[in-house]
Rosetta silent file (secondary structure, phi, psi, omega in degrees, C-alpha in Angstrom):
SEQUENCE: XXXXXXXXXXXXXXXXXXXXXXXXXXXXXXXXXXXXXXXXXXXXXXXXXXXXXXXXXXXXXXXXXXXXXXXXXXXXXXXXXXXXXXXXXXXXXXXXXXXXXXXXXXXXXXXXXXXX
SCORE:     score description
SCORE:     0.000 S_00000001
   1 L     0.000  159.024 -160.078  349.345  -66.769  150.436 S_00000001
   2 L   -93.400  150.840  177.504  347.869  -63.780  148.826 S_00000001
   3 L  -105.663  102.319 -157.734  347.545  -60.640  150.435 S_00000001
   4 L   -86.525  128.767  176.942  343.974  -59.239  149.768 S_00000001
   5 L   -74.225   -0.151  145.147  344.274  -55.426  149.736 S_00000001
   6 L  -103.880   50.954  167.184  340.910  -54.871  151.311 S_00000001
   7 L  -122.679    1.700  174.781  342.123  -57.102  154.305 S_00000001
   8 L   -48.000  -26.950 -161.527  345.107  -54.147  154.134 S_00000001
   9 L   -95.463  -36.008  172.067  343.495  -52.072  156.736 S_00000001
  10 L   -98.676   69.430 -165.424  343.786  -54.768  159.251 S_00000001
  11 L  -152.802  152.722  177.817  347.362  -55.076  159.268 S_00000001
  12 L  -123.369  170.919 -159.628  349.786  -52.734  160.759 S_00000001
  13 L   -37.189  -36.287 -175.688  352.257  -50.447  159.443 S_00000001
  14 L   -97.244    6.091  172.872  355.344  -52.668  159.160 S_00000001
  15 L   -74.451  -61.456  177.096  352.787  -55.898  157.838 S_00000001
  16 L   -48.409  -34.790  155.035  351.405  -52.915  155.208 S_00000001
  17 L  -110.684   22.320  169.050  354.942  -52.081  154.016 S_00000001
  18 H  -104.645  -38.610 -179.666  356.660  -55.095  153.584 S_00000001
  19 H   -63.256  -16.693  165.742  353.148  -56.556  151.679 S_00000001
  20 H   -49.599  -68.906 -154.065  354.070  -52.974  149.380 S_00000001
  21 H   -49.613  -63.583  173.486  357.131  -53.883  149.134 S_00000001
  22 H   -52.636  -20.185 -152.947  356.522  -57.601  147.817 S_00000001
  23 H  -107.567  -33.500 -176.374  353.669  -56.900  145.580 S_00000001
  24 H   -89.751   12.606  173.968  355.066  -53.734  143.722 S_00000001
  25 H  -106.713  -27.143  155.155  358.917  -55.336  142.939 S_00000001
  26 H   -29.264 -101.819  154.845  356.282  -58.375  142.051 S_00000001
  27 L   -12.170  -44.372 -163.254  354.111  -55.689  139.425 S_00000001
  28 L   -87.259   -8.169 -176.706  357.572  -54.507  138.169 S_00000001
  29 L  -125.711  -15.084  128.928  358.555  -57.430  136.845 S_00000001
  30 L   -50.273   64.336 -147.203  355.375  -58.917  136.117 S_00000001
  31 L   -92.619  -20.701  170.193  355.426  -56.779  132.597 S_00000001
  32 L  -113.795    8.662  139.146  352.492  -57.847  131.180 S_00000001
  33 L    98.825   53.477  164.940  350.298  -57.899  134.257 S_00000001
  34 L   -78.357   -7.106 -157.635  349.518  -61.550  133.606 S_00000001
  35 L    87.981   -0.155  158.600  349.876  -62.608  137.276 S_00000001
  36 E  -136.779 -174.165 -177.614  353.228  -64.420  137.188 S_00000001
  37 E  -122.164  125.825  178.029  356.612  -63.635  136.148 S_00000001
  38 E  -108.811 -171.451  168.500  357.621  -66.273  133.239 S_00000001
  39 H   -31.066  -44.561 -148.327  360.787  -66.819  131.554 S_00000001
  40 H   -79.800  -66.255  178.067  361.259  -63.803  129.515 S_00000001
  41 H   -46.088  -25.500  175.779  360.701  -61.862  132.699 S_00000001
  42 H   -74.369  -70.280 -160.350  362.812  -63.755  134.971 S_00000001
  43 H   -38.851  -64.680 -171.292  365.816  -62.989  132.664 S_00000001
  44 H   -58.730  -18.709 -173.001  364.951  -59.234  133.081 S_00000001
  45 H   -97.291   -1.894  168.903  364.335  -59.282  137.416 S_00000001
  46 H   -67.872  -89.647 -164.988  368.072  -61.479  137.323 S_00000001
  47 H   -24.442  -69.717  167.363  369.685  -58.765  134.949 S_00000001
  48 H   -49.783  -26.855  174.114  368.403  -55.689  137.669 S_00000001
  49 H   -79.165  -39.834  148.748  369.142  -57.490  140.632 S_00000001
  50 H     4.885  -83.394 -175.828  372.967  -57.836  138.897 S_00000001
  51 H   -37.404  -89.611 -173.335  372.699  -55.068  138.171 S_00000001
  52 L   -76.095   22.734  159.693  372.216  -53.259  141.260 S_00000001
  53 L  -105.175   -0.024 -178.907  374.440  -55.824  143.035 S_00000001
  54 L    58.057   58.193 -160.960  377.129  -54.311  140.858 S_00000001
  55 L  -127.064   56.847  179.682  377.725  -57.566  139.121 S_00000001
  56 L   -56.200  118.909 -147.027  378.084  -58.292  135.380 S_00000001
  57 L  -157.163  137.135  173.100  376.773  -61.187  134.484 S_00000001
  58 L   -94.974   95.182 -159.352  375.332  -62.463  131.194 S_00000001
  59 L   -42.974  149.498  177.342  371.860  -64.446  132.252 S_00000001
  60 L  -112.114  177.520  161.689  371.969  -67.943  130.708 S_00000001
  61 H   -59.912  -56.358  147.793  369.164  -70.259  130.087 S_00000001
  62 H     4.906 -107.060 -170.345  371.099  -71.917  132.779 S_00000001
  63 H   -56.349  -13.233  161.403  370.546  -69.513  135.245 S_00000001
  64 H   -51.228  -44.377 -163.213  366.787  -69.016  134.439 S_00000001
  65 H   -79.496  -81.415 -138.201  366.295  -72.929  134.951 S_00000001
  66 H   -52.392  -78.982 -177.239  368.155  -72.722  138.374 S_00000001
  67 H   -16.477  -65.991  178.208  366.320  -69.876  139.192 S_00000001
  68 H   -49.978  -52.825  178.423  363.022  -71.310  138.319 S_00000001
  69 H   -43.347  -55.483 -171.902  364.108  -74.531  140.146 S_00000001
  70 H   -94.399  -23.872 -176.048  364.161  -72.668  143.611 S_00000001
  71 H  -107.564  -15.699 -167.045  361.476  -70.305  143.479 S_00000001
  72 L   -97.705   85.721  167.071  358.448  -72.022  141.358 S_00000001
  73 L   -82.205  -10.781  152.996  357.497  -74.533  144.006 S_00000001
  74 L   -97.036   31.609  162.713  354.705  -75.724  141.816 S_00000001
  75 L    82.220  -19.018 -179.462  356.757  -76.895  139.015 S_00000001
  76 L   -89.410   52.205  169.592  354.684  -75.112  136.524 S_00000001
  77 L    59.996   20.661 -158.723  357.627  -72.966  134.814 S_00000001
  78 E  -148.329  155.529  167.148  356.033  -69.351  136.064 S_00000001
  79 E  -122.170  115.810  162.677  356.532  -67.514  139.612 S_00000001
  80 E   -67.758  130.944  156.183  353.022  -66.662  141.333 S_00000001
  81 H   -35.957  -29.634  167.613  353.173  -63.957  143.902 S_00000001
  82 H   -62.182  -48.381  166.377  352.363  -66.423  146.413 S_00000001
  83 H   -71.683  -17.735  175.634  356.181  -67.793  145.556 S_00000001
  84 H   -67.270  -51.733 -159.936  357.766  -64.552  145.078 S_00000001
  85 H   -71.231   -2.744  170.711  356.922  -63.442  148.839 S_00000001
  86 H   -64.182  -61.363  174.112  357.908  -66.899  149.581 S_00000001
  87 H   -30.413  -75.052 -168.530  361.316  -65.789  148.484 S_00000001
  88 H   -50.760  -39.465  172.339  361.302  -63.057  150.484 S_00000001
  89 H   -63.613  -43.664  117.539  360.759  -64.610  153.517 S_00000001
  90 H    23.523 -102.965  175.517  363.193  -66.846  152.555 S_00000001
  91 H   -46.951  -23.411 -165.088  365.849  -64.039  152.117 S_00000001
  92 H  -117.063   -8.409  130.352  364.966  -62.180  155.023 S_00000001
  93 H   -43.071  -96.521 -156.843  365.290  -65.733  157.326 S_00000001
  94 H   -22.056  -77.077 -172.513  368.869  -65.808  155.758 S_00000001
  95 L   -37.593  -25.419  179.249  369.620  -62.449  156.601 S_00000001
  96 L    49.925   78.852  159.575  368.181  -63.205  160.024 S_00000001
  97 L  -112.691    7.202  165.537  365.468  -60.499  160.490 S_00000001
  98 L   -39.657  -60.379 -175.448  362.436  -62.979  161.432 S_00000001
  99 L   -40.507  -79.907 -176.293  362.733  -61.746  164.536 S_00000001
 100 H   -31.146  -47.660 -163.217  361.614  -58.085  163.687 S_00000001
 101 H   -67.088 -110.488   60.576  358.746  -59.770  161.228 S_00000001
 102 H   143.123  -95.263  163.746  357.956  -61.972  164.124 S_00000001
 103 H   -41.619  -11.904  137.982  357.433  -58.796  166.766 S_00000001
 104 L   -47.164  -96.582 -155.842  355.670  -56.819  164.118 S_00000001
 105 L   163.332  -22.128 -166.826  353.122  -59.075  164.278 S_00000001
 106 L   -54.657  -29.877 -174.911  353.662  -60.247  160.319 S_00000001
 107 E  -125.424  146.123  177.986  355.060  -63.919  160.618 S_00000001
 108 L   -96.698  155.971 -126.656  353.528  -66.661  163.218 S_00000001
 109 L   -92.422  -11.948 -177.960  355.864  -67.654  165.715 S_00000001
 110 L   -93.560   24.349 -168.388  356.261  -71.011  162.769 S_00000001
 111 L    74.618    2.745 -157.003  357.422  -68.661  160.242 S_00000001
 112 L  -106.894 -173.327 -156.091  354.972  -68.776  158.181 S_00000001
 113 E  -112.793  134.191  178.063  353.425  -65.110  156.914 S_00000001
 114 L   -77.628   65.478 -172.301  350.436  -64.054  158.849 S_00000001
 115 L  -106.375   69.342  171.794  347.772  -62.593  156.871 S_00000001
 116 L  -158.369    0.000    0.000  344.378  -62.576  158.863 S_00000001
């Protein structure tokens, strides 16, 4: 779900920087500020995450599709912002920080992200 930034103000401080957090590494990679991240773009937020995983890795089409595969749950070849922070929630289950989200107030006790 979308975060609408003038529903920003009723959200507290750690809801307000993790919805930063999603929406501007979103924006950064989102280069032509169509609202999704497409192929071309994908290549480039793999290549920086590599990157700064200290990894060297030559992106494939391959890995694009795969990519694509896991995060674009409506099949139509683009990542929405509603699926990127999907990720992230995602990542940060794995990692197993829910709990903190949880006790902010940011995620309902089903996991799912809490924006009202």
């Amino acid at each position: 779900m979308v975060f609408p930034r003038d529903q920003a103000k009723n959200y507290n401080k750690a809801q307000r920087q993790f919805i930063d957090v999603v929406r501007r590494t979103f924006m950064k990679f989102d280069l032509d500020g169509n609202g999704y991240i497409d192929q071309d773009e994908v290549r480039g937020l793999m290549e920086e995450t590599y990157k700064i995983m200290g990894m060297k890795k030559e992106i494939t089409q391959e890995d694009i599709d795969s990519y694509l595969r896991v995060v674009d749950t409506n099949g139509d070849g683009k990542v929405q912002l509603e699926e990127f922070e999907a990720l992230f929630i995602k990542s940060i289950e794995r990692l197993g920080m829910t709990k903190s989200l949880k006790d902010s107030g940011f995620l309902k006790k089903s996991g799912c992200l809490e924006t009202e």
